[in-house]
N, C-alpha and C positions, 0 to 999 in steps of 0.2 A: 537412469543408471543406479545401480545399489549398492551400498558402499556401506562397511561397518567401521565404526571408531572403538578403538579399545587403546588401554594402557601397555605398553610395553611389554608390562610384565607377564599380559595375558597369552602373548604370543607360546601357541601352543607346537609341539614337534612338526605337524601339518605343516601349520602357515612357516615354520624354519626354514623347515625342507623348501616349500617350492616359493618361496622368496627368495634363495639359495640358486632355485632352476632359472629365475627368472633373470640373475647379475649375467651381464655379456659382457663384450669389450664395451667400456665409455662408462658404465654404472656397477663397475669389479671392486670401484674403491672400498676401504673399509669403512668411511661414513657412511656408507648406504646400505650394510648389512644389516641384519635384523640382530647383529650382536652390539654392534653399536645403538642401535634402539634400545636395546636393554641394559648398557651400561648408562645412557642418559635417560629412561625409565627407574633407575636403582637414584637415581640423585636429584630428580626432577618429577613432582608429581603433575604439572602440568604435562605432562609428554603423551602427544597419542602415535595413535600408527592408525590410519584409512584403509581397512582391506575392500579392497575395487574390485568387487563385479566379478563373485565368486572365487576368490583367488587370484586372478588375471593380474592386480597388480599390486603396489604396498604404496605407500607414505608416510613419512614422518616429520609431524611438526611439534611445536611447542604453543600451548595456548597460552598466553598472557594476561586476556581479557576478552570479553565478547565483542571486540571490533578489531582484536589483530591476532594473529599467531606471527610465528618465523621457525624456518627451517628444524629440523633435529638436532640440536645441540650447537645451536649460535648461541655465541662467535666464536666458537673455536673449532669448528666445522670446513672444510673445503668443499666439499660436494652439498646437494638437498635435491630432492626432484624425485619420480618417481621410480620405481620397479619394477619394471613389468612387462608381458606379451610385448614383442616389440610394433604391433600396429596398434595397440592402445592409447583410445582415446577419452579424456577423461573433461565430463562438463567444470570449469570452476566453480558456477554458482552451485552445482551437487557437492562439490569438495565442499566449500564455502559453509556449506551447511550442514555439513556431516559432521565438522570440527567446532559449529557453532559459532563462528564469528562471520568477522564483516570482509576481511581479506586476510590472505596468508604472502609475507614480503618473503622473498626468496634470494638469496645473494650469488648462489653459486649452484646451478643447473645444469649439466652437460646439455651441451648447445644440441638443439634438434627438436627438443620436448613439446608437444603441444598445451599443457598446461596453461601457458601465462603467452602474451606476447614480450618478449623482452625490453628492456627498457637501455641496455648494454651489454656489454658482452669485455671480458678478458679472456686470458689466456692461462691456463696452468702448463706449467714446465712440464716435459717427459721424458727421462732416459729408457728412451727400450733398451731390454736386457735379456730377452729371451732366446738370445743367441749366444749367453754366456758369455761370462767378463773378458775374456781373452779376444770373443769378435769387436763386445763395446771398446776398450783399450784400443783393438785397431784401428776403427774407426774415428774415435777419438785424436789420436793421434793423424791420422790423415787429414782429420778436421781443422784442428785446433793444433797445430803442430808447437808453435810457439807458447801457446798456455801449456801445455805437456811440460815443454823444457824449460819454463822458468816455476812452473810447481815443483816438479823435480829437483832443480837448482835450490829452491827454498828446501825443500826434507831435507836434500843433504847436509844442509846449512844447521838444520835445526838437527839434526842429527848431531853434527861437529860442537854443536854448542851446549845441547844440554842430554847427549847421552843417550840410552836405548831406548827405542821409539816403541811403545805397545799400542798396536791398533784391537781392540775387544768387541766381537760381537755377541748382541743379545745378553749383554752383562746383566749380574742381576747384583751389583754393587748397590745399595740403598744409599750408602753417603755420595758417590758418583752423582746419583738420581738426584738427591738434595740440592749439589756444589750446583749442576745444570738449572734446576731451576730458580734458587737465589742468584744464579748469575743471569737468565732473563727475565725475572720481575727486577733487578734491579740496572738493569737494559731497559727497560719501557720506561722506570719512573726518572731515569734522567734524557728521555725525550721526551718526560711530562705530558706521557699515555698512565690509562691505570695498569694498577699490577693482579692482570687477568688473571695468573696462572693462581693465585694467592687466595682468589673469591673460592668461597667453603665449597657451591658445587661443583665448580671446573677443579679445584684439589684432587672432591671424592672422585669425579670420573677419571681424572690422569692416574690417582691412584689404583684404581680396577684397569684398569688399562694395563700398569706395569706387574699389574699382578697376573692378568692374563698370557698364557705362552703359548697357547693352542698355532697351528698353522692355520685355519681358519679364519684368524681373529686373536690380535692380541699386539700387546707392547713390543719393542723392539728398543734398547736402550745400546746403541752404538759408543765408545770411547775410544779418545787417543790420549795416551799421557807419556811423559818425557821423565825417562829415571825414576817412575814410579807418582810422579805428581800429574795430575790431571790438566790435561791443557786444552780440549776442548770435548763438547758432547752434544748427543742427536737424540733425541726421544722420536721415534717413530710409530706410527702406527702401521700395520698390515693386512692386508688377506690373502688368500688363498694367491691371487696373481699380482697382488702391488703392494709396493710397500710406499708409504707415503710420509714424507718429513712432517714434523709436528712442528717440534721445540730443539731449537737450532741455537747455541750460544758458545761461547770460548773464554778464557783469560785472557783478559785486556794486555796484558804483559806481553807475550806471544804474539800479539798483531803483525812482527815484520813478515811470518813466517805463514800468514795465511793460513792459522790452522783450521777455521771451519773448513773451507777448501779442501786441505788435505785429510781432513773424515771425511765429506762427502765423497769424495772421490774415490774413496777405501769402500766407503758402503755403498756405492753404485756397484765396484763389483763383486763383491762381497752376494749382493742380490743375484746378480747374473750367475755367481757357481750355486746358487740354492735353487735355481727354477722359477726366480721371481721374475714375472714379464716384463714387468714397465717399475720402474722408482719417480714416484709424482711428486715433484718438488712444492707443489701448492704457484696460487699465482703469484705477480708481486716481480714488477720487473727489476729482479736485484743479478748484478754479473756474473756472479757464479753460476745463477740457476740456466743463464743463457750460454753458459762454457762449457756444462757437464750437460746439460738436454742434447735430444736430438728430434723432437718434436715437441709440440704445442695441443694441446685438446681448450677446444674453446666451451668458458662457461660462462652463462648470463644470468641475468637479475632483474627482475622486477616485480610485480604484482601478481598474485593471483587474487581476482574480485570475483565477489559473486554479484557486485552492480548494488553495492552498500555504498555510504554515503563515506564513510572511511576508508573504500576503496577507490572510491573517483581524488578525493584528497588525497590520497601517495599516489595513485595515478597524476593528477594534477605537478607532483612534487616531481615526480620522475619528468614530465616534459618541460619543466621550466630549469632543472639543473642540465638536462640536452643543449637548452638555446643556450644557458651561460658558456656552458661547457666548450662551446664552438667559438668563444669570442678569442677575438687571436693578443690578449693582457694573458698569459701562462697562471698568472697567482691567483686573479683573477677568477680564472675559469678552474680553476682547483676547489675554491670556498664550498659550493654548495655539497661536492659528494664528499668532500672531508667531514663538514657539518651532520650532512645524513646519517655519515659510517659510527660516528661520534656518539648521535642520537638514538644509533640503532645498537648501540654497545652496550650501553647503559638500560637499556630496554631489557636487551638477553641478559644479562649479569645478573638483574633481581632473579629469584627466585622463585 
């Protein structure tokens, strides 16, 4: 199989185009476009893209070192995997060796790929929306009938108490942009995670993101603020058919009233009147993303080896955090993929 590696940046109108032919449902998100390659190409010079076997398909990883890559733009990426013909089938030790390393770890794959054997598998959240806000709300409602009327209960509430409620889309407020993200870097460091959003290349890319507006490809910065003070916000990403949560945060003050909830629920349909199919919550089993979905897309993680010696060792890693992972001690059997995720953070962060 033939396969060329180039830099992001090289991506020429051709390869746009039918890397564009090639998104269907399950790989439409906007980590997997070839604009996304380029905005982690503009901030990452390790970043390749694999063009497979005449065009037929793409990939995007980040090279690290010559015994590992990961996905295009870990950790701050939901999706990784490839793009392409949909009977496409692609050797790993030809990837393996097109990228020049020894294995490429992958965390988030639309389930089905042949690339890698899995090593596990979650779920990303989905509101379909392509039946427009007024079918989702009904449904919704049929659903979730009691989450409807005690969110409702709360706006009103929050309404009664602090005044005219403004929901804003696609804001291009900079300070807004700012409050959201020192409100989740300083989210992470008192649950004494680092402050991702803060490291200089995940900055520059968030920043080309909010500056992109295109429907294609581009930022989406949702708000809701009370009498004019900001009370919670949504940094999103988009394409053409999905819009997907990024960076999700609120004032701490506001907590009786559920106000992430109450955006999300504004930009789910909010999506539905603009002709967005699906709103992808990312995985991460937190209540609201299981209140406001209506499906689940499963996505997996593990190895692609080309049969290197750094591949059999995270191979290795993956089947010994499985056995832990089964013992019936819960905290226990948490350690090793917390460890991993830990390890694999601080991996993507350098630069």
């Amino acid at each position: 199989m033939r396969l060329e590696t180039i830099h992001p940046k090289e991506l020429g109108p051709a390869e746009i185009a039918l890397w564009r032919a090639h998104q269907r449902p399950g790989t439409q998100s906007p980590y997997l476009t070839p604009d996304w390659a380029r905005v982690i190409g503009g901030v990452r010079d390790d970043a390749r893209v694999c063009i497979i076997e005449g065009r037929e398909g793409f990939f995007g990883a980040q090279r690290l070192s010559r015994f590992s890559a990961m996905g295009l733009g870990a950790p701050i990426t939901d999706y990784q995997g490839i793009v392409g013909r949909e009977d496409l089938t692609v050797s790993p030790r030809d990837l393996c060796r097109a990228l020049g390393v020894g294995r490429v770890d992958i965390s988030h794959a639309p389930a089905g790929q042949t690339l890698f054997k899995p090593a596990g598998a979650e779920g990303s959240w989905i509101a379909e929306t392509h039946g427009g806000a007024a079918l989702y709300e009904a449904a919704l409602k049929a659903r979730r009938a009691e989450f409807v009327r005690q969110t409702d209960k709360k706006f009103r509430k929050l309404e009664r108490d602090h005044g005219r409620i403004e929901f804003r889309a696609q804001s291009t407020d900079a300070a807004d942009f700012e409050t959201l993200l020192t409100w989740k870097n300083d989210q992470l460091q008192r649950s004494g995670q680092p402050k991702i959003w803060a490291a200089p290349w995940i900055r520059a890319a968030i920043d080309q993101c909010f500056s992109a507006r295109e429907t294609s490809f581009g930022g989406a910065l949702f708000t809701l603020s009370a009498n004019d003070k900001l009370v919670a916000g949504a940094f999103c990403l988009r394409s053409a058919q999905v819009l997907h949560f990024w960076i999700v945060a609120h004032d701490n003050a506001f907590d009786p009233y559920s106000p992430g909830v109450q955006l999300a629920r504004r930009i789910v349909a909010w999506a539905g009147d603009q002709g967005i199919a699906e709103v992808d919550f990312g995985p991460g089993d937190y209540q609201y993303k299981r209140q406001l979905s209506t499906t689940q897309r499963m996505l997996e993680w593990g190895v692609v080896s080309g049969g290197s010696l750094s591949g059999a060792v995270r191979v290795g890693a993956h089947a010994l955090r499985s056995r832990i992972e089964r013992l019936p001690q819960p905290r226990l059997a948490a350690l090793p993929g917390k460890a991993m995720r830990r390890v694999d953070l601080m991996r993507a962060l350098a630069a």
